[in-house]
C-alpha positions, 0 to 999 in steps of 0.5 A: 184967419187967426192970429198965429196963421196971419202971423206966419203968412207975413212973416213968410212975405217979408221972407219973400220980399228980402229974398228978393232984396238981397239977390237983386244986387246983379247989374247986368251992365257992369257984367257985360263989361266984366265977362270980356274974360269969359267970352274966350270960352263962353261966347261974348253973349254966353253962347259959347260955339265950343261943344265942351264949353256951357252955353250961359246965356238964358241960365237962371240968374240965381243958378250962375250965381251960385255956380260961380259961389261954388267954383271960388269956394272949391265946393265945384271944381273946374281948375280954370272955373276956380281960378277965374272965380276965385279973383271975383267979388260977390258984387261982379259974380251977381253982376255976371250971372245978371248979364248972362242971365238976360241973354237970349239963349241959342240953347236948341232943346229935341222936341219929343215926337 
């Protein structure tokens, strides 16, 4: 391997590897004790038995994360998501979408016959 190849593939380990630093930040129970708000439209676990509300638990960590991000900066809109979000810090988004994330989900999909 030359030099500049083995160059790029660490430099795209290490990308990897702080990546995965920088989101591993959620503690899923603080989360828990943090989505007592959310459970009223979530469900306490996520899986919320209204049909207009998601259903959170099971989604990808880095998904609800995000989701919360783009509700709080407006980039998503939902007045009562923004509101909920707008009065959350990054530390308690990550700690949610860790809790909700590590949930079973009672999501059923159709299977295809």
């Amino acid at each position: 391997m030359t030099m500049p190849k083995m160059t790029k593939v660490a430099l795209f380990a290490v990308s990897i590897l702080v990546s995965g630093i920088a989101f591993a930040g959620g503690d899923a129970e603080a989360g828990k004790a943090a989505s007592a708000t959310c459970a009223a439209c979530h469900g306490a676990d996520g899986n919320s038995t209204i049909p207009t509300n998601p259903k959170l638990a099971g989604q990808y960590e880095s998904y609800l994360l995000q989701a919360l991000k783009a509700y709080k900066s407006g980039e998503r809109q939902n007045a009562i998501m923004s509101g909920f979000a707008s009065a959350l810090t990054e530390q308690q988004m990550a700690d949610l979408a860790a809790y909700f994330s590590s949930q079973e989900s009672t999501l059923q999909t159709v299977l295809e016959r």
